[in-house]
KOLDRENDO-193930 format. One record per residue (C-alpha): residue in one letter; x, y, z. Coordinates in steps of 0.1 Angstrom, whole numbers, m for minus. Each point is the difference from the previous one (the first is absolute). Layout:
<recs>
  resn      X      Y      Z
     A      X      Y      Z
...
</recs>
This chain:
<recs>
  resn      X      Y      Z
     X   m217   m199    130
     X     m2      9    m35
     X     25     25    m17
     X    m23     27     m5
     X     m9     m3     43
     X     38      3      5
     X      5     33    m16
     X    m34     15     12
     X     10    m11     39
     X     33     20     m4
     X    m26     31     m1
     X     m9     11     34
     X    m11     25     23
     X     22     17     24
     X     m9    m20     26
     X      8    m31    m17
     X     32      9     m6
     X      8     12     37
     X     m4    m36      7
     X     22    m15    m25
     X     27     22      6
     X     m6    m13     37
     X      4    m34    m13
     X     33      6    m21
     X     16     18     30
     X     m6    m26     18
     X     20    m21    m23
     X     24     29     m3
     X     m7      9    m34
     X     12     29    m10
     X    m32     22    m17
     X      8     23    m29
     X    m25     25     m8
     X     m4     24    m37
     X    m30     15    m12
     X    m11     19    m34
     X    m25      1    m25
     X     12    m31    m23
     X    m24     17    m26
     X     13    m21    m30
     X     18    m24     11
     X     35     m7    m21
     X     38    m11      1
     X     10     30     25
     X    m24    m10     30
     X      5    m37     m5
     X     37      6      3
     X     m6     26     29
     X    m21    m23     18
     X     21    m29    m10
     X     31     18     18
     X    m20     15     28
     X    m14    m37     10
     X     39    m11      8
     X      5     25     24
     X    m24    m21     27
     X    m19    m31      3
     X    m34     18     m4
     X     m9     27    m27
     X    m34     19      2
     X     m8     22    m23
     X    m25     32      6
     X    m20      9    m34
     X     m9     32      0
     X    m39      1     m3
     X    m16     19    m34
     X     m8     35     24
     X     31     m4     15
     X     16     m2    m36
     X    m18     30    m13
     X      9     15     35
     X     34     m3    m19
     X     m8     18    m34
     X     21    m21    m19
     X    m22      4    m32
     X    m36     11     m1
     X     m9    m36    m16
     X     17    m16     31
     X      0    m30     14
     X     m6    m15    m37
     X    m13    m32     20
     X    m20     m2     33
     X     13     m7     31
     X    m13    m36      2
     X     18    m11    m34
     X     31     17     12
     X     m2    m16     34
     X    m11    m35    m16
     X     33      7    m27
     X     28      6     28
     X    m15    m29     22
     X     10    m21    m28
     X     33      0      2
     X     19    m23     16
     X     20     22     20
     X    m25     17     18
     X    m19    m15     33
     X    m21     26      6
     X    m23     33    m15
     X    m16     26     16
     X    m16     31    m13
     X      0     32     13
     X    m19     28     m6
     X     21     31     11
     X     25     21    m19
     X     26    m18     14
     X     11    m33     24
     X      6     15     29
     X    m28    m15     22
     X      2    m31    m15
     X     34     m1      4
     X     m4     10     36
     X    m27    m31      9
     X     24    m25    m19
     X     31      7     14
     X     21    m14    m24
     X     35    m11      1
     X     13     12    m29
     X    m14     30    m18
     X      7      3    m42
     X     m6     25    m23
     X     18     11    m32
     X     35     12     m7
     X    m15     35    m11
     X     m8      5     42
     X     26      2     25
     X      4    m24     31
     X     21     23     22
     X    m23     31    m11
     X    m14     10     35
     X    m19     33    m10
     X    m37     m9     m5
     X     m3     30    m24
     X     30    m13    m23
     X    m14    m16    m35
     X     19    m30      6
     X    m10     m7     35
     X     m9    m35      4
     X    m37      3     17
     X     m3    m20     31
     X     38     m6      4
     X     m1     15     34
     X    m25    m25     11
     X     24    m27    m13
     X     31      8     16
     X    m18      9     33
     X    m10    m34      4
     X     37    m19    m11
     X     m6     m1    m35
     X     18     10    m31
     X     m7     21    m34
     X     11    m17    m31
     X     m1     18    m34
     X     m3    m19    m33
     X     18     14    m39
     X    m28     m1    m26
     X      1    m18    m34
     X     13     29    m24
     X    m30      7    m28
     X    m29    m19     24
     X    m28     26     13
     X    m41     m2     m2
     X      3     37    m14
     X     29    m11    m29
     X    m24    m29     m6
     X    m30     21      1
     X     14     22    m26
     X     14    m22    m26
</recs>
């Protein structure tokens, strides 16, 4: 298998990825779970992802797809890249096993088919916020903890954003 097949298999359906977390648990892996636009990729998300990869074994990543990003309204030229380059971008990265796009406005069903272990988001959300209405209610944390896992949050690189980048 050539380089280029090794990133592009790390991009799968749901499905797919039902079955390798099958797999890992079987070994007892321990499958951490993020997910976010990864617009422009820089030093902030490698070192989030970096960090959120050593809380488990596994680490997928969910890329929000280009409706679900303008679903967001982030900027009205947003996602700057499509949601194939983005996926193809994040799957490069050593520290990631998996992608999966979803198309909603947020994780949550995703998040509910995977069952993940661990559950990450950024340190601007809260992991023992339990009111779904609160800003920094981590979506899909229920699920988590409902099933035996845990909610991990993860500090950000000070000065590293898309939108700083965007307007420099």
């Amino acid at each position: 298998m050539d380089r280029l097949d090794y990133i592009t298999e790390k991009i799968v359906s749901v499905e797919e990825a039902k079955r390798r977390i099958s797999m890992w648990h079987m070994k007892n892996d321990v499958v951490c779970f993020t997910n976010g636009c990864f617009d422009i990729l820089h030093l902030g998300h490698i070192t989030y992802l970096a960090k959120a990869a050593s809380l488990g074994k596994r680490l997928i990543v969910a890329v929000n797809s280009d409706d679900s990003v303008r679903l967001l309204n982030k900027a009205p030229n947003r996602p700057i890249n499509n949601e194939q380059a983005r996926m193809m971008v994040v799957a490069a990265l050593g520290c990631v096993d998996l992608v999966v796009l979803f198309n909603e406005q947020t994780p949550l069903e995703l998040i509910s088919e995977l069952l993940p272990d661990v559950l990450i988001k950024g340190a601007d959300y809260d992991a023992n916020e339990t009111d779904k209405n609160h800003p920094k209610y981590i979506v899909g944390s229920d699920v988590v903890k409902a099933n035996g896992g845990r909610i991990e949050t993860i500090s950000f690189v000070e000065g590293y954003s898309t939108t700083s980048i965007l307007s420099k």
